[in-house]
C-alpha positions as CSV (number, residue, x, y, z in Angstrom):
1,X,0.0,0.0,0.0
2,X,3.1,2.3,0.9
3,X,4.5,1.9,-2.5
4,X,1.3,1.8,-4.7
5,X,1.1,5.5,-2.5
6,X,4.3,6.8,-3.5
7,X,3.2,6.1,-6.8
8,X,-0.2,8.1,-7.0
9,X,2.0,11.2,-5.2
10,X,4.4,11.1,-8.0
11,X,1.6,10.8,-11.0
12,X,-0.8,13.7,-9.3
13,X,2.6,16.1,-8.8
14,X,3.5,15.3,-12.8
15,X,0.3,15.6,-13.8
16,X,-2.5,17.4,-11.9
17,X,-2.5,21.3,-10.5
18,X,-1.3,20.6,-6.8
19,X,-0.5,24.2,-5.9
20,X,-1.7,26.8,-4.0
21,X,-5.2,28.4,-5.0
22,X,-5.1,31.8,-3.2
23,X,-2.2,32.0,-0.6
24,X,1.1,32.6,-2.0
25,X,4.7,32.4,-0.5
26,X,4.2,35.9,0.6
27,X,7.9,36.9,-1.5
28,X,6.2,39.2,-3.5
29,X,5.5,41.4,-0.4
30,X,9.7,41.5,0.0
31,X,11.5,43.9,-2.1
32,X,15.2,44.0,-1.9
33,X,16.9,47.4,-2.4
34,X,18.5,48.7,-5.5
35,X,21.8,49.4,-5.1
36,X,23.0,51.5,-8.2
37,X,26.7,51.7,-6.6
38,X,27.1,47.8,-6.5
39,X,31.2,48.4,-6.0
40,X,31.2,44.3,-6.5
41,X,32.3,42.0,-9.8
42,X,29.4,40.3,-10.9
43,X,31.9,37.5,-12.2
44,X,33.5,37.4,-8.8
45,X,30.1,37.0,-6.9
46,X,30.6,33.6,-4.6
47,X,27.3,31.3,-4.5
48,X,29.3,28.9,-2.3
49,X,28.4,27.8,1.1
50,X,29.9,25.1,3.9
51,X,26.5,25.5,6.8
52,X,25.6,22.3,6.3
53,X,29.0,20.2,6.7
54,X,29.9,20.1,2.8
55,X,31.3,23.1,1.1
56,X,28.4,23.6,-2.0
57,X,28.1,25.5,-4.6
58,X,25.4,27.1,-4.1
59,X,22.9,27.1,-1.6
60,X,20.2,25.2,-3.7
61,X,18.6,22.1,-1.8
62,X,16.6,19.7,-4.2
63,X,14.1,18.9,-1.0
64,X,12.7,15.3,-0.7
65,X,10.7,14.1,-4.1
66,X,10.7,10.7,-4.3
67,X,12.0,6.9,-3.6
68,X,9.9,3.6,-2.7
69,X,8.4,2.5,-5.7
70,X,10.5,1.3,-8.7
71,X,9.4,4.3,-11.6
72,X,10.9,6.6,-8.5
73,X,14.3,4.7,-9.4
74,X,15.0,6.7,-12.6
75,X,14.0,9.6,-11.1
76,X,16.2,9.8,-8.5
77,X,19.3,8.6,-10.9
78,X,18.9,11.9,-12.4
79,X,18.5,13.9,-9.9
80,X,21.8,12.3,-8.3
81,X,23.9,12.7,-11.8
82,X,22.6,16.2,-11.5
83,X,23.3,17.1,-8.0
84,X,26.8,15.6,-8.2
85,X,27.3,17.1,-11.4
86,X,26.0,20.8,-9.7
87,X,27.6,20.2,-6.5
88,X,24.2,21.5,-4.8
89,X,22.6,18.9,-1.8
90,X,19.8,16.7,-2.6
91,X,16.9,14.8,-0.4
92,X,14.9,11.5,-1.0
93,X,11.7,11.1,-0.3
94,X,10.6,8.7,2.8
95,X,12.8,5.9,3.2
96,X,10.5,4.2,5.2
97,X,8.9,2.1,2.2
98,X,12.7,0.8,1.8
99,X,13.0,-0.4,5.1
100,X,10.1,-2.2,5.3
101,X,10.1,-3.6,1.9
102,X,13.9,-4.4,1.2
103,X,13.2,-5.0,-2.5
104,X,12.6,-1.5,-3.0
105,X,15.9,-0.3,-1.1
106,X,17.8,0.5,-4.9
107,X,14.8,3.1,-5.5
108,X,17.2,5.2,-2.5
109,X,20.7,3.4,-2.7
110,X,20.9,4.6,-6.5
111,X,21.1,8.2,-5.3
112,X,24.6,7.2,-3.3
113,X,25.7,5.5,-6.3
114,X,25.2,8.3,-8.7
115,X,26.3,11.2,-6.2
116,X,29.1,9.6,-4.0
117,X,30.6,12.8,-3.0
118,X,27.0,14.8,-2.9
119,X,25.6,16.2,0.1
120,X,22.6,14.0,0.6
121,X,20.0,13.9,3.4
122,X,18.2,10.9,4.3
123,X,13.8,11.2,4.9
124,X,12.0,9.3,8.1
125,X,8.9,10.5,9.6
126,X,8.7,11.9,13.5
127,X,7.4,8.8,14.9
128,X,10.0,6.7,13.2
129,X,12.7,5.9,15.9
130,X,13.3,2.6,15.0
131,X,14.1,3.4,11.2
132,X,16.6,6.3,11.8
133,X,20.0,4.2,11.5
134,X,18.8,2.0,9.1
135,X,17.6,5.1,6.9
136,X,21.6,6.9,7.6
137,X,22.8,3.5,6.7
138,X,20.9,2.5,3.3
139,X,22.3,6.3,1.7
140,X,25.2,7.0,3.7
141,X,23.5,9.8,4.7
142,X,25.2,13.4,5.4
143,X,22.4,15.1,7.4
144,X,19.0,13.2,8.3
145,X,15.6,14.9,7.5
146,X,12.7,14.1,10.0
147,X,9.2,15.1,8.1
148,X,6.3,16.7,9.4
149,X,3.0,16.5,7.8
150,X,0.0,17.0,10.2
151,X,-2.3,18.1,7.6
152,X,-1.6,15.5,4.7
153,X,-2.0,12.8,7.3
154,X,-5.3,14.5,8.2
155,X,-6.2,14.1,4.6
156,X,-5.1,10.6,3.8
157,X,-6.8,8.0,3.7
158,X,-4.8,6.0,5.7
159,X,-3.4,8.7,7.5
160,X,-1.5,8.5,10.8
161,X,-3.7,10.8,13.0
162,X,-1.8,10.3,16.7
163,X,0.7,13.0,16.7
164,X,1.6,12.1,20.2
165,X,5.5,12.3,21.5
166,X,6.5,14.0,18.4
167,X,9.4,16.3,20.3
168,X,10.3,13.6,22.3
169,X,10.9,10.8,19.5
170,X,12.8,13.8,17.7
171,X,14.4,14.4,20.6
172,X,15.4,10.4,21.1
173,X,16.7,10.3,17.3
174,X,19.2,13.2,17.5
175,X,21.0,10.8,20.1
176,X,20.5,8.0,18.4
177,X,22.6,8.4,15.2
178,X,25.8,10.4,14.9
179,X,24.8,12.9,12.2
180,X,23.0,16.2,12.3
181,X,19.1,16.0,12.2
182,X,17.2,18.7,10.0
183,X,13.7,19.0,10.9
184,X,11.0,20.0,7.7
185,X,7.6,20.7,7.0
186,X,5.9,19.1,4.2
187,X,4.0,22.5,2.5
188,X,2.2,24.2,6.1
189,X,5.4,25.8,7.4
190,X,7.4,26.3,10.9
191,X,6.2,28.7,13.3
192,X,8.6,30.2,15.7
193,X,7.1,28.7,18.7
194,X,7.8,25.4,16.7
195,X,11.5,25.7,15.8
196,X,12.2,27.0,19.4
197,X,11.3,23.1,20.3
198,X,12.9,21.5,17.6
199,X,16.2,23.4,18.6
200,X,15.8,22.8,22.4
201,X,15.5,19.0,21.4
202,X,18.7,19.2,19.5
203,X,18.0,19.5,15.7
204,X,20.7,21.4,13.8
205,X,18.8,22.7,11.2
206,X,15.2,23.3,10.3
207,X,13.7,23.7,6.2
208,X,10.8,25.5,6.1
209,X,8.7,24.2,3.6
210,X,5.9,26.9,4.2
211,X,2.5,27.7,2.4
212,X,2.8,28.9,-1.2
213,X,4.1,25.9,-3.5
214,X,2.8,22.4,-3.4
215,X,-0.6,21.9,-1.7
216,X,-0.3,18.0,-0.1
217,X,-4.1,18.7,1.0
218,X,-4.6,19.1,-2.9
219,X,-2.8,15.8,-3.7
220,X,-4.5,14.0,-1.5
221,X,-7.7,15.8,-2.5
222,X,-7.0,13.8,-5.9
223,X,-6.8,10.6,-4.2
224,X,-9.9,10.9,-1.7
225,X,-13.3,10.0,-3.0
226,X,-14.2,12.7,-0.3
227,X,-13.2,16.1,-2.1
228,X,-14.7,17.8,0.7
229,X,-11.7,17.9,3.8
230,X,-9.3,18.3,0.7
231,X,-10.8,21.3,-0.8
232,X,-11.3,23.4,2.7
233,X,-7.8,22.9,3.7
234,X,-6.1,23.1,0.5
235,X,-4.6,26.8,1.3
236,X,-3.7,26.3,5.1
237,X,-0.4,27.0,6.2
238,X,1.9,29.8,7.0
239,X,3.4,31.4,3.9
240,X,7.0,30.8,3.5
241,X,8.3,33.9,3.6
242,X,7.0,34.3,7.2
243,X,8.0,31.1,8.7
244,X,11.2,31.7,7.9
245,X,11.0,35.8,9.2
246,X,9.9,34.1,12.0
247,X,12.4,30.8,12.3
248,X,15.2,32.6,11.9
249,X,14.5,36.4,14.2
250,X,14.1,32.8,16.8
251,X,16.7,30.5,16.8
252,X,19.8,30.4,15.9
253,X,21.1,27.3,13.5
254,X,20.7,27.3,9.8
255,X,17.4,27.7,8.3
256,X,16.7,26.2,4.5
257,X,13.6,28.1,3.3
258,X,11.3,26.3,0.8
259,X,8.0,26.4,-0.6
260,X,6.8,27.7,-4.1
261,X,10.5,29.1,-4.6
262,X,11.1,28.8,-8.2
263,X,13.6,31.3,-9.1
264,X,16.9,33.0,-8.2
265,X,15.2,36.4,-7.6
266,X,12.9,34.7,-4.8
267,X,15.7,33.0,-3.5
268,X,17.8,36.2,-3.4
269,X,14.7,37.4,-0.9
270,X,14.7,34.1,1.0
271,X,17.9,34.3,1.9
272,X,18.2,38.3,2.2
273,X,15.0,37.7,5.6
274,X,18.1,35.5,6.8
275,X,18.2,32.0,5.3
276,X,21.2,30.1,4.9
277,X,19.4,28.1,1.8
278,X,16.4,27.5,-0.3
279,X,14.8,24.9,-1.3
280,X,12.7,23.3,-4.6
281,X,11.1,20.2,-5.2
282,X,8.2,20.4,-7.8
283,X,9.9,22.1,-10.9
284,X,12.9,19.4,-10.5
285,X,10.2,16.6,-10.6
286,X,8.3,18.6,-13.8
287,X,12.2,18.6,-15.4
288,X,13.1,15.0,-14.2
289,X,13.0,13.0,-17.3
290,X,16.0,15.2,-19.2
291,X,19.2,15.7,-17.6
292,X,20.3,18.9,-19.6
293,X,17.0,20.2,-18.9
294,X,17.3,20.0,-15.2
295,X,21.2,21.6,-15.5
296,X,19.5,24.3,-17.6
297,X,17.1,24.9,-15.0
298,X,19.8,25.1,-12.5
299,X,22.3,27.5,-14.3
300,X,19.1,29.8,-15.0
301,X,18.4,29.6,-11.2
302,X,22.2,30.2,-10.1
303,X,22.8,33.2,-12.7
304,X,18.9,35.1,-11.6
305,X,20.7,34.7,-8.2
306,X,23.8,36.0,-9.4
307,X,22.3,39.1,-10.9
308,X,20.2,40.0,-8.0
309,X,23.4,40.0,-5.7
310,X,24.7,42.1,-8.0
311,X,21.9,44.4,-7.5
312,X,22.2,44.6,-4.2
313,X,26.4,44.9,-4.1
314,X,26.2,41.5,-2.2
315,X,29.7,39.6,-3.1
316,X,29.1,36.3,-1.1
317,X,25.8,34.6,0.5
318,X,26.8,35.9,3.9
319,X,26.6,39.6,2.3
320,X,23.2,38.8,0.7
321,X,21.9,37.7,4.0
322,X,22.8,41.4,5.6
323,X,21.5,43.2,2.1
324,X,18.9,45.9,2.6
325,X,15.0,45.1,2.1
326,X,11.5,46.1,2.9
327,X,8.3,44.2,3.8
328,X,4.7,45.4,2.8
329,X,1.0,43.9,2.4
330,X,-0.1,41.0,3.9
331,X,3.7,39.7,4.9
332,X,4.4,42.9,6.6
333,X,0.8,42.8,8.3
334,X,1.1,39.0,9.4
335,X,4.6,39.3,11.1
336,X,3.6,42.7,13.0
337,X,0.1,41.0,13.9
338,X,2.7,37.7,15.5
339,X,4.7,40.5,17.0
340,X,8.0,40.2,14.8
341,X,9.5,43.5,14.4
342,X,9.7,44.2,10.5
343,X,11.5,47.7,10.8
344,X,14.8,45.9,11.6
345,X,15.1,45.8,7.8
346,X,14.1,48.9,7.1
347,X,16.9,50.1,9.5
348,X,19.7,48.3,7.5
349,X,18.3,50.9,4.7
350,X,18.7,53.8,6.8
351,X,21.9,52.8,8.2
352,X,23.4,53.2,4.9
353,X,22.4,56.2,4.3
């Protein structure tokens, strides 16, 4: 049942409308500020960055897609030639599937294979204690992920509706294996209330994955005879551009933000409220049956996020992260309402002056 699953997922993401309706990421409320004295080399400008363990060459995560059913084997070939090939870090989908069904563990081990010096982060759910070394094992994993998905598994089916001891299992697997643990969403977001736990239980880095991109109530909306749950919730979450105003003015270990990014410019923003990297899942899975397309993709990404650190007379990612913005609108309104103070960027502004 696990794998036929995987399967649907993948089929409804390739071929079905699984975004957003209404809510967006809430980026086009940040505008980063011109800077027509850039005193930098565009040619010299550094995408590079070591936060997560591996030096990288740019801070470009392909998030979990995929792995635990045999057409997800090509798939993540691909992605692996391409993230080697890129030098950027790359996540599978949940291994759990794999451990439970050993036949299926080459859907995940093919990843390693292809990318042996990539950065690669393993996938388990919270509950999963028991699966956490044998999921570092199967890829050699760099960093595991732990996924949380309250609102898909509300959705489901089958879903696993006892959220119980989440903090404390997390907590448990940070000791139990001898690699970081990176905690994400699954398309709802982090608050900061949220990632103050995860850090207090020991999780060295936290992604996101806010409101604004793919919609998991709309894919499971596609598999449910009952359209009804599906359809309500199909917009709920926190828009990504606030959860990670709000993870990162809160705690203080790297911060990946992703949901609905799909370009360099929104990245540039993403990283500019204080990320360390961004995240993409969807457009590599629309691009994952040619190689050169998903390259293209990537160089178009890395150069739209060259041009804005040009822009902004950032020379290096650390630079970007400092660069001057604004907030407006309904990103502006929601932080103030949560009581995060938005004027701190506005003051970089006026401190340059």
């Amino acid at each position: 049942m696990i794998t036929d699953r995987k399967l649907e997922h993948l089929l409804i993401c390739e071929n079905y409308d699984v975004e957003f309706k209404d809510k967006t990421t809430g980026f086009e409320d940040v505008e980063l500020i011109h800077k027509a004295l850039p005193e930098v080399n565009k040619n010299n400008i550094d995408l590079s960055t070591s936060k997560f363990g591996k030096k990288l060459d740019s801070p470009l995560f392909i998030t979990a897609i995929t792995g635990g059913h045999p057409y997800s084997k090509t798939i993540n070939e691909k992605l692996a030639i391409v993230a080697e090939e890129k030098n950027i870090a790359l996540g599978v989908g949940s291994q759990r599937a794999a451990i439970e069904h050993p036949e299926l563990a080459d859907t995940y081990t093919v990843v390693r294979e292809n990318a042996p010096d990539c950065l690669l982060v393993g996938n388990i759910g919270a509950p999963q204690l028991d699966l956490a070394s044998d999921a570092v094992e199967m890829l050699d994993a760099d960093i595991l992920a732990i996924h949380l998905n309250p609102l898909q598994e509300s959705i489901q089916p089958e879903g696993d509706l006892d959220a119980r001891n989440y903090i404390d299992s997390i907590s448990k697997i940070v000791d139990s294996i001898d690699i970081p643990v990176m905690v994400k969403e699954t398309g709802c977001g982090i608050s900061a209330e949220c990632a103050k736990q995860l850090v207090d239980a020991g999780v060295s880095y936290i992604d996101v994955e806010g409101a604004g991109g793919t919609s998991w109530a709309a894919v499971e909306t596609y598999r449910s005879d009952d359209k009804y749950y599906g359809e309500l919730f199909w917009d709920w979450g926190i828009p990504t551009a606030v959860s990670t105003a709000e993870i990162v003015s809160s705690v203080d270990v790297p911060v990946i933000s992703s949901g609905g990014i799909r370009n360099g410019l929104e990245a540039a923003k993403a990283i500019a409220l204080g990320a360390d990297a961004v995240g993409m899942a969807l457009p590599f899975l629309k691009y994952s049956t040619d190689i050169d397309n998903m390259i293209d993709f990537i160089d178009r990404f890395e150069e739209s996020l060259r041009i804005a650190m040009f822009l902004v007379g950032a020379k290096n990612i650390e630079e970007l992260k400092n660069s001057n913005l604004i907030i407006k609108g309904k990103t502006r309104q929601w932080l103030n309402d949560r009581g995060f103070e938005t004027s701190i960027y506005s003051r970089r502004c006026n401190n340059d002056r």
